[in-house]
C-alpha positions as CSV (number, residue, x, y, z in Angstrom):
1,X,109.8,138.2,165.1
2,X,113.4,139.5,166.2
3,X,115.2,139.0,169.1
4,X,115.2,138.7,172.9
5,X,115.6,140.4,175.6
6,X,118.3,143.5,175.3
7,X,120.1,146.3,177.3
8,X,121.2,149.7,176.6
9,X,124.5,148.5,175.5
10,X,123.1,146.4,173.0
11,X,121.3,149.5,171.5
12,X,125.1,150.9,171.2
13,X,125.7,148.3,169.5
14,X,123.0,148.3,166.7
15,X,123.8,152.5,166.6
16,X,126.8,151.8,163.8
17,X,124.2,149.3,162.0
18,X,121.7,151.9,161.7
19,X,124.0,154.9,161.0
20,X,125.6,153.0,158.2
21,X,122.4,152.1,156.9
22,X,120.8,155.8,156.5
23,X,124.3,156.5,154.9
24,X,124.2,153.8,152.5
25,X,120.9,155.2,150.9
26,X,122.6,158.6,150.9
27,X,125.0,157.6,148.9
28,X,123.2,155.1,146.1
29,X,122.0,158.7,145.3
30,X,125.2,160.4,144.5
31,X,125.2,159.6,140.8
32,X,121.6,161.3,140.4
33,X,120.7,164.8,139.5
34,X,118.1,166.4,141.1
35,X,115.8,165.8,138.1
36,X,115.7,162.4,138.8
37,X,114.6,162.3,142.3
38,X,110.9,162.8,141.8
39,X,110.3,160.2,138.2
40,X,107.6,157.6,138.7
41,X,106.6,155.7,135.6
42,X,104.1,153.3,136.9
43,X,102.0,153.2,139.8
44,X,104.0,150.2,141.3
45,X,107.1,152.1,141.5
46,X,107.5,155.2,143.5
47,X,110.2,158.2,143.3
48,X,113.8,158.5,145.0
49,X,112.8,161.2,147.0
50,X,109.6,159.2,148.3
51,X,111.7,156.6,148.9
52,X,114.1,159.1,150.9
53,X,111.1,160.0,153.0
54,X,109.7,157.3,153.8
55,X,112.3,155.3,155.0
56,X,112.4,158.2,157.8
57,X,109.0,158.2,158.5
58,X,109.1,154.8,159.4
59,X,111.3,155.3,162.0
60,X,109.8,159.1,163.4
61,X,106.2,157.0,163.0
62,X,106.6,153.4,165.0
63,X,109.8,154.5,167.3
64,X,109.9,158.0,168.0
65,X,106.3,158.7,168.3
66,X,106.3,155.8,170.7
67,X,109.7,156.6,172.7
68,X,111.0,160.1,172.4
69,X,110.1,162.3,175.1
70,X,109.0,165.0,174.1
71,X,108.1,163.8,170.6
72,X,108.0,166.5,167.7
73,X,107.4,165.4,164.2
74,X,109.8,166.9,161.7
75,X,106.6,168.4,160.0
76,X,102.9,167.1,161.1
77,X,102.0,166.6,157.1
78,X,104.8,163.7,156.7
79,X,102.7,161.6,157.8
80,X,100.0,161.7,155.9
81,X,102.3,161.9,152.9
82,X,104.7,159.3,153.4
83,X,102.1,156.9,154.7
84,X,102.9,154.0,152.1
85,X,100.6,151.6,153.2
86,X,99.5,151.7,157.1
87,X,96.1,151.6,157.4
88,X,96.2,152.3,161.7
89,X,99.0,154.9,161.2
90,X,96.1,156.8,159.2
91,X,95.2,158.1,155.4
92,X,97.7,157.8,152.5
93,X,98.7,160.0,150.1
94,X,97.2,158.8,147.1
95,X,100.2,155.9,145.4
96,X,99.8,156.8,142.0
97,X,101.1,160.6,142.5
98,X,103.8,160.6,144.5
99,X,105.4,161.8,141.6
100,X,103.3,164.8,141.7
101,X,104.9,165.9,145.1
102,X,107.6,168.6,144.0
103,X,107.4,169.9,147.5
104,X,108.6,169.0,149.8
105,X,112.3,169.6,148.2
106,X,114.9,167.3,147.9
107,X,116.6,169.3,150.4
108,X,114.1,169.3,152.6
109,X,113.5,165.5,152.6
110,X,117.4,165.5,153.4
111,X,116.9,167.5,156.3
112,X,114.1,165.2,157.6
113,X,116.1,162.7,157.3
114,X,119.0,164.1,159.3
115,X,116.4,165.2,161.6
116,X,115.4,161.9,162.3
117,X,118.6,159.9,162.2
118,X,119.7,162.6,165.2
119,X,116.6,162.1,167.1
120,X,117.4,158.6,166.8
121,X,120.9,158.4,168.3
122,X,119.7,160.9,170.5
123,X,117.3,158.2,171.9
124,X,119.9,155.3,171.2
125,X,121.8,157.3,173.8
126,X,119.0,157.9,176.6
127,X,119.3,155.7,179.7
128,X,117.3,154.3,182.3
129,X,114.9,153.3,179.5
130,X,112.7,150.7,180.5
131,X,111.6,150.0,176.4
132,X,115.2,149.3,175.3
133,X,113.9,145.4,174.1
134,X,111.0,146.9,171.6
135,X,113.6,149.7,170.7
136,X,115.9,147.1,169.7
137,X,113.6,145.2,167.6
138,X,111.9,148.1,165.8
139,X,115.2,149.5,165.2
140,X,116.6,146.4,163.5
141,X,113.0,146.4,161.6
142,X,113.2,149.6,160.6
143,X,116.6,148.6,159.2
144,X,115.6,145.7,157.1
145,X,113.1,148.0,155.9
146,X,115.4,150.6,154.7
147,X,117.1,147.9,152.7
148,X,114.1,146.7,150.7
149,X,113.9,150.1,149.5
150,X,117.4,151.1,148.7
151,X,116.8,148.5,146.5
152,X,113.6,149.5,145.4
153,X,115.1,152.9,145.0
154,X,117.4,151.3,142.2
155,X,114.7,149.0,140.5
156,X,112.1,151.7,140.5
157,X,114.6,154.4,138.8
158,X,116.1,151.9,136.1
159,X,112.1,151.3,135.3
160,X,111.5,155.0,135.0
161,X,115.2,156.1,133.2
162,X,113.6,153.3,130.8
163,X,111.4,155.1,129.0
164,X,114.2,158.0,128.2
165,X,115.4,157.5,124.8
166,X,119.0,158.3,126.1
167,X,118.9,155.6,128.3
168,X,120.8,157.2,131.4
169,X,123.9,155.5,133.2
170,X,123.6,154.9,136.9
171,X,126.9,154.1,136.3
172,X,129.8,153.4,134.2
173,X,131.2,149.6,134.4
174,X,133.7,147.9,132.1
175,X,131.4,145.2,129.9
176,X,131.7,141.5,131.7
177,X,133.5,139.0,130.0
178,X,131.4,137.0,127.8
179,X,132.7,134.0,128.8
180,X,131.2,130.7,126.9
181,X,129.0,128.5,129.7
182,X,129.2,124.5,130.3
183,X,126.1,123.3,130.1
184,X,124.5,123.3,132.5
185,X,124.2,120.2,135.2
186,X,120.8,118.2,137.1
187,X,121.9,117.8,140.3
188,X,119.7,114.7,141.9
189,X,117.8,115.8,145.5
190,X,116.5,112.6,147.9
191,X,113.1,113.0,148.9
192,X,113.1,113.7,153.1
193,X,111.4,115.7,155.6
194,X,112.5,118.8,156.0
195,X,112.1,121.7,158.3
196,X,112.0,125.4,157.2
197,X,111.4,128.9,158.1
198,X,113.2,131.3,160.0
199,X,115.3,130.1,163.5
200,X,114.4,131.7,166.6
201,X,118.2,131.8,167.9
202,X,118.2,134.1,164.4
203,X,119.6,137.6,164.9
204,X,116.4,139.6,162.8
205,X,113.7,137.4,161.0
206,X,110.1,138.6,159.6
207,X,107.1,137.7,160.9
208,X,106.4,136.2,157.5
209,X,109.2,133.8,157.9
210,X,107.6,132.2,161.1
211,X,106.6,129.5,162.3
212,X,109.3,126.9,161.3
213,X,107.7,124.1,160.5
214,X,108.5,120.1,158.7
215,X,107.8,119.8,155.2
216,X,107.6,116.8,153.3
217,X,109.7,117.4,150.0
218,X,109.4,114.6,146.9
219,X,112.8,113.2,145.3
220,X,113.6,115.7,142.6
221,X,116.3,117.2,140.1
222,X,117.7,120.9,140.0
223,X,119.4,123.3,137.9
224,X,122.9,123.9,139.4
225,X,122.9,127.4,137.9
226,X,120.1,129.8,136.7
227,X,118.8,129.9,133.1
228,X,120.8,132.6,130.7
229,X,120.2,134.9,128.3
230,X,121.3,132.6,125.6
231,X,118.9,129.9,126.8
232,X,116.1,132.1,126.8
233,X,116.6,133.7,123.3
234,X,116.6,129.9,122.2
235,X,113.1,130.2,124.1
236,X,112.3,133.6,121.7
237,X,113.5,131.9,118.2
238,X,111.6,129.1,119.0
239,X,107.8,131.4,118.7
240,X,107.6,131.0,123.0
241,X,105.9,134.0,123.0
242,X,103.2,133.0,120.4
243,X,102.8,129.6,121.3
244,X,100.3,129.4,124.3
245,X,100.4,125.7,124.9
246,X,103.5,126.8,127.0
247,X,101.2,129.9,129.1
248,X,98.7,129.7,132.0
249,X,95.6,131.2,131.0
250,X,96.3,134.3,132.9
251,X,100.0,134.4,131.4
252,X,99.0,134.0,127.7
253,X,96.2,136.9,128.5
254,X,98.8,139.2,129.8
255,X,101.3,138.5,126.8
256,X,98.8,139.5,124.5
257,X,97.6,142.5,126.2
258,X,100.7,143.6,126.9
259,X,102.2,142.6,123.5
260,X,105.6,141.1,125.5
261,X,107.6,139.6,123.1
262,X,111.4,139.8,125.4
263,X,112.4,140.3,128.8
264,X,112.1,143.4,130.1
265,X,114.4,146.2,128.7
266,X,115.7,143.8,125.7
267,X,115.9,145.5,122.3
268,X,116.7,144.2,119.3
269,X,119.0,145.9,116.6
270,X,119.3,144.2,113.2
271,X,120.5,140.4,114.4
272,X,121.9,141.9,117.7
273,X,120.3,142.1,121.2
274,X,120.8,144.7,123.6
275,X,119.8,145.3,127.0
276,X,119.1,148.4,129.0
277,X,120.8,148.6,132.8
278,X,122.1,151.2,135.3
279,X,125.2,150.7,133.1
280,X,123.1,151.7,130.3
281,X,122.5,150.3,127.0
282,X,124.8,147.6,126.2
283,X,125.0,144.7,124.5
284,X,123.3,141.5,125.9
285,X,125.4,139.3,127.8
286,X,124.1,135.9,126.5
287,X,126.1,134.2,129.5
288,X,125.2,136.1,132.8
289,X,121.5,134.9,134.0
290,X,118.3,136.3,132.1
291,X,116.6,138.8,134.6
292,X,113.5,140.8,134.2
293,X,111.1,138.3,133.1
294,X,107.4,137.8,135.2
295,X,106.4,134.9,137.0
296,X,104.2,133.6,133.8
297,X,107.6,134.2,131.2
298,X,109.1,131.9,133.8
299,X,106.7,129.4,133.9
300,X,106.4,129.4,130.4
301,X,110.0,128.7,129.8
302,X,109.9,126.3,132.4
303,X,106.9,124.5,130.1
304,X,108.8,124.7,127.1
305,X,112.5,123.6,128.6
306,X,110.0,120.2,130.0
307,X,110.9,121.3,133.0
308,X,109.3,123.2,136.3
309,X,109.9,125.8,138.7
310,X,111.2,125.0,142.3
311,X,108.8,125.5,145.3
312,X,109.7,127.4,148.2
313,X,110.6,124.3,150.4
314,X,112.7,123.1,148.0
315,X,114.5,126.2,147.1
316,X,115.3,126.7,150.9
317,X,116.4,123.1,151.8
318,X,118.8,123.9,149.0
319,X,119.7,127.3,150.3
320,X,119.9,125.6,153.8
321,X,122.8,123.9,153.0
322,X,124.9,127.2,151.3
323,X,127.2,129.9,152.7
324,X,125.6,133.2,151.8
325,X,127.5,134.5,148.9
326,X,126.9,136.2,145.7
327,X,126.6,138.9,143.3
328,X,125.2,141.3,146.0
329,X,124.8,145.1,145.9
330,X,128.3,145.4,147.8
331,X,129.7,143.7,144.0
332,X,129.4,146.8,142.6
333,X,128.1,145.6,138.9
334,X,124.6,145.9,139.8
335,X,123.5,143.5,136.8
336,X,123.4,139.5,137.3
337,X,127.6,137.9,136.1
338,X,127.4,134.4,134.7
339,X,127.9,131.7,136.6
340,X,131.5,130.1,137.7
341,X,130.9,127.0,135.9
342,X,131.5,124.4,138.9
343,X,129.5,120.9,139.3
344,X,128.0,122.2,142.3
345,X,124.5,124.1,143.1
346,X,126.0,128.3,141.9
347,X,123.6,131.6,142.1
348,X,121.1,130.7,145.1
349,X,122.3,134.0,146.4
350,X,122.3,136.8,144.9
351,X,122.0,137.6,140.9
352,X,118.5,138.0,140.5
353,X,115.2,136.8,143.0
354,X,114.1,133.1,141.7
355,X,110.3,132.7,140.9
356,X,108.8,129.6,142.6
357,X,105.8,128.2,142.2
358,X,105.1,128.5,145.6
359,X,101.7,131.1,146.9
360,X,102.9,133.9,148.8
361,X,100.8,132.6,151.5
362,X,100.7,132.0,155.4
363,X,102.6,129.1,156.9
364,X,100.7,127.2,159.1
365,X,100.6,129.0,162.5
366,X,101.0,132.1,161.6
367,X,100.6,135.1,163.4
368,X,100.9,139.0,162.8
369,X,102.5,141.0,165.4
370,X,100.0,143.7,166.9
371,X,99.1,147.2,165.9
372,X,99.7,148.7,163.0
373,X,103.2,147.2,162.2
374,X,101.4,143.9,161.8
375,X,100.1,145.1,158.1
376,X,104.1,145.2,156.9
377,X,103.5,141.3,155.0
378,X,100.3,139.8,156.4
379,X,97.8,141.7,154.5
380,X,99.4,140.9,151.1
381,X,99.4,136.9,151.3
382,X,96.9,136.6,148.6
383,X,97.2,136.5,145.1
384,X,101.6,136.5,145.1
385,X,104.2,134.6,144.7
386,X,107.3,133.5,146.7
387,X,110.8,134.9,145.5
388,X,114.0,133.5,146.6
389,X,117.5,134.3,147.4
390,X,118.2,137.9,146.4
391,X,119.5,140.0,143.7
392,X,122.2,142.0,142.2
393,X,121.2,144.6,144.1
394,X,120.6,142.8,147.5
395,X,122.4,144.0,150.4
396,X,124.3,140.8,151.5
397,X,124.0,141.4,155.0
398,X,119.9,141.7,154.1
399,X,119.4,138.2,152.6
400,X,119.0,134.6,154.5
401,X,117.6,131.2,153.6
402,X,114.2,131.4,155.2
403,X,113.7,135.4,153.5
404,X,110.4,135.2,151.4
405,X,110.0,138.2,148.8
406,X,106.6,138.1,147.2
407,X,105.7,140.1,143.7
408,X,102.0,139.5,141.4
409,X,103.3,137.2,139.0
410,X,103.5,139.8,136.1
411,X,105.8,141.8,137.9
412,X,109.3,142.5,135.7
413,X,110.9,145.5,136.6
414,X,112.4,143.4,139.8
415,X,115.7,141.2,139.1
416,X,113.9,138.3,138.6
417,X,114.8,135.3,137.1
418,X,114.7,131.5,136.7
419,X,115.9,128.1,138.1
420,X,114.5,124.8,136.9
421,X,113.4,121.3,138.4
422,X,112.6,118.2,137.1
423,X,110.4,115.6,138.9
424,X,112.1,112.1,139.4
């Protein structure tokens, strides 16, 4: 699941890697007032300040409780409340009130996690150790970890600021330029046998990524740039939403109960759309990609457009063959730009995450590390789907071709959004 064998001085190595980390999370909280560290709209999102906390008791719970000597938890109740999902660790606090937690403070959960970012260099730092190997590799976990929820920290607050009729600002950005797109271009793929899945010679991979394995992918055609805004509202106007011979059953069920009739955070104003972001409410950008639609709003378009969604293994054979580059969190916009407008394959990275079709599932092989940390993706391969490449608010350094992200496919407050195929 990581990496090799390693030595104290490659734990001095990984020490800026984790310090900048912990900083970076910091610091997406410096626009927020303290107000906004405890919202939690929906029982799928959870509050900055859980967020904040939990991130540290991942590390306090599967490294220090296992290395430091002595160990002393910051405060023996953290673990029971900041427990997100780790059935051997023990009992959780109950997911749906998190929000209900106004103590500990905010300052308090800062101090934990100074507390435990010390303890950690503190341990970084010890030698003679005869564990540096599994500190190494739980360290780079608890890393990676930390990045899935400084984004989650930014998708879970624009979900909850959404229901404030003053529609907050994150931040302040000028409006992107909305530049007029060339259509968009079918880009023919040869059928082949392919191999995927994460490399062992790989730096840091998850255990979900694993084994690699050969695939056999069929001749087919992709979009060289994801779907719009504009090609989507075409999708609207045309009665997608109340047609169901373009909806899996489950789909055209949740549309109705749910009474969906946009994308997530669109709202329409006489003739004009807008659309609410951390920049606030502003006017839709018809060109930049559309974002904040389900798995079954995908499909659906997909349906209408006679076309279909990639699968996993053809998404990465693609993605095999890219540089890493994008609209990442480092960008600074923090809402998907429009694409360059090149003949070539644009926007596997970065942007939003691309719905497959593919089950969130096991490859064949597969194998959950031991303990506890095992539970991190096995248990939820059932009833998913596989999401590709990364968003707008992605760390770059966070993202590779063999990553699988997972959501139920009538999740939308993720930056999700769509690429099509065609069969040959």
């Amino acid at each position: 699941m990581y990496s090799n064998q390693k030595s104290f001085s490659a734990i001095q190595d990984i020490t800026p890697q984790f310090l900048a980390c912990r900083q970076l999370s910091e610091e997406l909280c410096q626009p927020l007032e303290i107000e906004d560290y405890g919202l939690q709209a929906v029982v799928e999102t959870s509050p900055v300040k859980w967020h904040l906390a939990h991130t540290s008791w991942f590390f306090e719970t599967f490294i220090l409780k296992q290395f430091e000597i002595p160990f002393k938890n910051f405060n023996p109740k953290f673990e029971y409340l900041f427990n997100s999902y780790y059935n051997g660790v023990g009992e959780q606090y109950l997911r749906a009130n998190r929000h209900l937690l106004s103590r500990p403070t905010v300052e308090e959960i800062y101090q934990y996690r100074r507390n435990v970012t010390e303890r950690m260099v503190n341990l970084f730092n010890q030698k003679n150790l005869e564990q540096y190997a599994e500190i190494y590799q739980l360290t780079l976990l608890g890393i990676n970890h930390e990045q899935q929820h400084q984004e989650l920290l930014l998708t879970d607050l624009l979900y909850s600021w959404s229901f404030n009729p003053l529609f907050p600002q994150y931040q302040t950005q000028p409006l992107l330029e909305q530049k007029q797109a060339n259509k968009s271009r079918w880009l023919k793929q040869e059928g082949r046998l392919i191999e995927i899945g994460a490399d062992n010679k790989q730096a840091f991979y998850f255990d979900n990524e694993t084994p690699r394995h050969k695939v056999h992918i069929n001749p087919f055609k992709v979009a060289n740039c994801l779907i719009t805004n504009r090609q989507f509202l075409q999708f609207i106007e045309d009665s997608g939403y109340q047609r169901p011979e373009f909806w899996l059953s489950d789909g055209w069920a949740t549309v109705n109960q749910n009474q969906w009739q946009a994308p997530l955070y669109w709202q329409k104003d006489g003739n004009n759309w807008y659309q609410y972001s951390l920049n606030g409410l502003v006017p839709l950008n018809m060109e930049a990609p559309v974002c904040h639609v389900s798995a079954y709003e995908a499909d659906a378009y997909a349906r209408w457009a006679n076309a279909r969604l990639l699968t996993e293994a053809e998404w990465e054979y693609l993605a095999q063959q890219q540089p890493i580059d994008g609209n990442f969190l480092e960008s600074g916009l923090l809402v998907p730009a429009a694409a360059n407008n090149s003949n070539s394959i644009e926007q596997l990275f970065g942007d939003v995450w691309e719905w497959t079709s593919s089950a969130y599932s096991a490859y064949s092989g597969f194998q959950a590390s031991d303990g506890a940390i095992g539970e991190y993706n096995g248990k939820f391969m059932c009833n998913q789907l596989a999401l590709r490449g990364g968003s707008c608010v992605t760390s770059r350094d966070h993202i590779r071709s063999s990553y699988r992200n997972f959501f139920y496919p009538d999740a939308r407050w993720q930056f999700s959004g769509i690429r099509l195929a065609k069969n040959i």
